[in-house]
C-alpha positions as CSV (number, residue, x, y, z in Angstrom):
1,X,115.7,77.6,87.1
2,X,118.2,78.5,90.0
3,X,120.9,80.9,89.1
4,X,122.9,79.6,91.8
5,X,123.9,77.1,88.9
6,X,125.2,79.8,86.6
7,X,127.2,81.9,88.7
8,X,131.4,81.6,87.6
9,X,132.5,81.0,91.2
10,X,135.6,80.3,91.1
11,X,135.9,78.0,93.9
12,X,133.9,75.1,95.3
13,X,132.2,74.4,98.8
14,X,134.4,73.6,101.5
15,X,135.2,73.8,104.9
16,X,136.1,77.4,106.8
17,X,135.6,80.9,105.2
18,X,136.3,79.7,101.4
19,X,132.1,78.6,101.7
20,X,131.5,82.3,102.0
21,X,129.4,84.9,99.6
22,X,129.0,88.5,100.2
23,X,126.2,89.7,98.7
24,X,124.8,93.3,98.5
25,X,121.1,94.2,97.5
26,X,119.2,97.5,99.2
27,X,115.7,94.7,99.6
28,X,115.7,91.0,100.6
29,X,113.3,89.1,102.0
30,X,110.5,89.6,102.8
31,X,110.2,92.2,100.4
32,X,108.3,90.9,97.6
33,X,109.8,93.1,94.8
34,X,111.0,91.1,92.1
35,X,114.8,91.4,92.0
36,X,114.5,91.2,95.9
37,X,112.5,87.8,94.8
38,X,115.8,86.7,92.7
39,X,118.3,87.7,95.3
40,X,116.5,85.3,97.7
41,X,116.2,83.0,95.0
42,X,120.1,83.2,94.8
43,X,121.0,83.1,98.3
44,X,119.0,80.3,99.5
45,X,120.0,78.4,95.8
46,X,123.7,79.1,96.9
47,X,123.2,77.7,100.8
48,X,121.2,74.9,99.0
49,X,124.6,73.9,97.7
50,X,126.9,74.3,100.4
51,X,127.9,77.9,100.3
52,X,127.4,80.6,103.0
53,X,125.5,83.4,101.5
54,X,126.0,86.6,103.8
55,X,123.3,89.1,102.5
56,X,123.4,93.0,103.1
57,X,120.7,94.4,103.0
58,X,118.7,97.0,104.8
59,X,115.8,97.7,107.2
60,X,113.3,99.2,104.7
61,X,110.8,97.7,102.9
62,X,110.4,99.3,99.0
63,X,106.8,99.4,99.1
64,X,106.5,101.3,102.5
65,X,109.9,102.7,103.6
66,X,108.8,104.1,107.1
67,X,108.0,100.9,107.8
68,X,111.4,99.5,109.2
69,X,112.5,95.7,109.7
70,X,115.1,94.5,112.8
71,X,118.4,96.0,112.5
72,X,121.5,93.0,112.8
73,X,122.3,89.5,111.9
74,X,120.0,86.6,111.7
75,X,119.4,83.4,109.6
76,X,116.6,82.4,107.4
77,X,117.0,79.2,104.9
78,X,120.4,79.0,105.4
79,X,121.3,82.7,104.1
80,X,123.0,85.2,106.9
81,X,120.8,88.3,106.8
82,X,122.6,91.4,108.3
83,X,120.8,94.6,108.3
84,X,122.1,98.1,108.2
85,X,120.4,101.1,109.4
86,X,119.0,103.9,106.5
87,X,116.9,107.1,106.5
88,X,113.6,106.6,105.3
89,X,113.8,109.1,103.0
90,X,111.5,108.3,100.1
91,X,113.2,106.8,97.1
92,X,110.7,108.6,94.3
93,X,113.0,111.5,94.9
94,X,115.9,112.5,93.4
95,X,117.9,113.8,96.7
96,X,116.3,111.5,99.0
97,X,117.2,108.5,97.1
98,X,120.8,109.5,96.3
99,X,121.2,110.1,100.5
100,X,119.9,106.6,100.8
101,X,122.3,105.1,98.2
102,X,125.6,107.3,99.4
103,X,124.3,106.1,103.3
104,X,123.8,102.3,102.7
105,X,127.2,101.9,100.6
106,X,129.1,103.7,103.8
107,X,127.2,101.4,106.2
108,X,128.0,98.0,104.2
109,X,131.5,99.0,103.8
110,X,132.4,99.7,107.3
111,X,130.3,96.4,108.2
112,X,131.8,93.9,105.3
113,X,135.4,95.3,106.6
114,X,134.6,93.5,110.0
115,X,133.7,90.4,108.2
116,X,135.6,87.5,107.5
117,X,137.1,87.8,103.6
118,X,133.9,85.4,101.6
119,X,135.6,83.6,97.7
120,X,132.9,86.3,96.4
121,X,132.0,89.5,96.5
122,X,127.9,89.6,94.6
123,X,127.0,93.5,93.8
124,X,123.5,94.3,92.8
125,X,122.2,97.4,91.2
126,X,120.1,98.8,93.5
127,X,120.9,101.0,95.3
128,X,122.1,103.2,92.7
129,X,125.8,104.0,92.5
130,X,126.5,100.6,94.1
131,X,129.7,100.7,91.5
132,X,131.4,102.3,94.1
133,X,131.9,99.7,96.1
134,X,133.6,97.5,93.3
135,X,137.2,99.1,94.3
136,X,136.7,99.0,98.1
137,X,136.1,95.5,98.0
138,X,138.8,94.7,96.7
139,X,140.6,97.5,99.0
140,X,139.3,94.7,101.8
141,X,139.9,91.1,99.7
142,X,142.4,91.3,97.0
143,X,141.8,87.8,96.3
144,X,138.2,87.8,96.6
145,X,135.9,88.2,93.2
146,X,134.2,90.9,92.8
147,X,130.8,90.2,90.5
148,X,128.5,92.7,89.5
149,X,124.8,91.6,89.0
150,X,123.3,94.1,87.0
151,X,119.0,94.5,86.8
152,X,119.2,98.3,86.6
153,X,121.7,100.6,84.8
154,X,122.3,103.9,86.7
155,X,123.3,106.4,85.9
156,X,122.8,105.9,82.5
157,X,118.7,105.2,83.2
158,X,118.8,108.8,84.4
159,X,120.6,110.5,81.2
160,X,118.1,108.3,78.8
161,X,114.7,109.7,81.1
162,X,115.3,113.8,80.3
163,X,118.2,114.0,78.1
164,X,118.6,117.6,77.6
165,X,117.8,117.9,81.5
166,X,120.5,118.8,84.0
167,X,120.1,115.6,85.8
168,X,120.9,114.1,82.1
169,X,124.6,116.0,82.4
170,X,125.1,115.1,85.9
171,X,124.5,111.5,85.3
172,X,126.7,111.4,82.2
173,X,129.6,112.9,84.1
174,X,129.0,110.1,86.8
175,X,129.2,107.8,84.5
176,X,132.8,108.7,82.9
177,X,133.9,108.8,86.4
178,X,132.5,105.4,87.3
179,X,134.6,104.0,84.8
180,X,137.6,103.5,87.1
181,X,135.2,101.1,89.5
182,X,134.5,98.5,86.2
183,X,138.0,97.8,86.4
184,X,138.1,96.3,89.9
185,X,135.2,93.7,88.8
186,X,135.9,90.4,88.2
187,X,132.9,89.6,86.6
188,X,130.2,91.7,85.0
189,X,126.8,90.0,84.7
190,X,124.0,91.7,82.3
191,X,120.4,90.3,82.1
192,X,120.0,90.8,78.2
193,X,122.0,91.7,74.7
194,X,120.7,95.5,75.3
195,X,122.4,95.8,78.7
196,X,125.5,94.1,77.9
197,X,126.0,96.7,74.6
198,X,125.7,99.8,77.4
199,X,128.0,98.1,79.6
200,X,130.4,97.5,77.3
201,X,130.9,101.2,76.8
202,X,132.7,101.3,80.9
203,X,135.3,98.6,79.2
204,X,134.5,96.4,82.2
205,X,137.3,94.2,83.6
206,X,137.0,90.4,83.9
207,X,134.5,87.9,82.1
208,X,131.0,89.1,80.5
209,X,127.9,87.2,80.7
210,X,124.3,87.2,80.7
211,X,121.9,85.9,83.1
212,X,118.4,86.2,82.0
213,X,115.7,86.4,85.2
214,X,112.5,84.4,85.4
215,X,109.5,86.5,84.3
216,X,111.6,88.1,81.2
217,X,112.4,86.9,77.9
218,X,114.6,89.0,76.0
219,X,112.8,89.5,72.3
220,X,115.0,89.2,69.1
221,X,114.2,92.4,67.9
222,X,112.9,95.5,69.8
223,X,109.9,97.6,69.0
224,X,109.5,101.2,69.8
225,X,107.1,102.2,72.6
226,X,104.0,103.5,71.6
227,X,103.6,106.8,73.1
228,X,99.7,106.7,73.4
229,X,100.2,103.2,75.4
230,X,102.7,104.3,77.8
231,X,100.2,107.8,78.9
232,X,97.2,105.4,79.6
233,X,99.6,103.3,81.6
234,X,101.6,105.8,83.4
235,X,100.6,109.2,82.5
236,X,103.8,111.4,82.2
237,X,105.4,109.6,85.2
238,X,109.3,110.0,84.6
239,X,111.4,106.6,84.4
């Protein structure tokens, strides 16, 4: 199933710069991560139906950072790929992925400004902190929608890992002051009834809905993870 058929865009396909998406997801294509997978699956689903889907993204693949992909604009399927420029700083680390986030956010800002204003604004959750750009979009496009398509919920991920750790307390008091971003969105998009209770607690602006992926089915009831399991899968690897 294409989720291009779900979104709430307010407007339809037509002629001139009211075709136009913005999207914004740290890996696209050809990375074969999985919510890279469903952000392709978006934007080429979107151009399938007359939009013009302007991903940005950025020149690292997940799986091997130091290798880097073309830097600029180009086209595949229909989507508008612009790259930005990162470090390569490995993302398995606290400080090195947090330079990456605050780095990528700056460069899409100060390249989306340039852009002509898209009917949508499409925020994924990778990188972390990607709630900041909620109120500078709408800084650029008052009129624009700003939609926020949540897979992964940072900071609160970090608190729930350690928490009684001091990462725990820094993430919490991120979160209290990423409150003021939920109220620039204009939609906020979950992928299940667990995610759209944590949401709820950054009183979100705009419509609510969920969007479940391919590959997940959300369970009516949720069981608690067996410690013994989780050790023989991932040792005492941290979320």
């Amino acid at each position: 199933m294409n989720l291009a058929y779900k979104l709430p865009l307010a407007a339809s396909p037509s002629d001139g710069n009211g075709r136009r998406i913005c999207l914004f997801y740290h890996f696209y294509y050809p990375d074969d991560v999985v919510s890279a997978r469903h952000l392709s699956d978006l934007c080429e689903g979107l151009a399938e139906r007359g939009w013009r889907p302007v991903i940005l993204t950025s020149n690292r693949l997940r799986r091997d950072p130091a290798q880097s992909l073309p830097l600029g604009s180009h086209l595949h399927n229909g989507v508008e790929i612009v790259r930005v420029w990162r470090p390569a700083f490995p993302q398995e680390r606290t400080v090195g992925r947090l330079v990456n986030s605050l780095w990528l956010l700056a460069a899409w800002f100060i390249t989306v400004a340039r852009l002509p204003k898209p009917t949508a604004f499409i925020v994924g959750s990778d990188p972390p902190l990607s709630q900041l750009l909620f109120p500078l979009l709408k800084l650029i496009s008052r009129k624009s929608q700003v939609i926020f398509w949540c897979f992964d919920l940072y900071p609160d991920a970090i608190a729930a890992d350690k928490p009684a750790g001091r990462r725990a307390i820094v993430a919490r008091a991120c979160a209290r002051a990423l409150r003021f971003a939920y109220r620039c969105l204009d939609v906020c998009v979950d992928i299940g009834p667990c995610m759209r209770e944590k949401l709820a607690a950054y009183h979100p602006r705009g419509k609510a809905m969920t969007l479940t992926p391919w590959a997940l089915v959300e369970p009516r009831s949720f069981r608690k993870p067996d410690p013994v399991v989780r050790s023989q899968m991932f040792g005492d690897a941290s979320l």
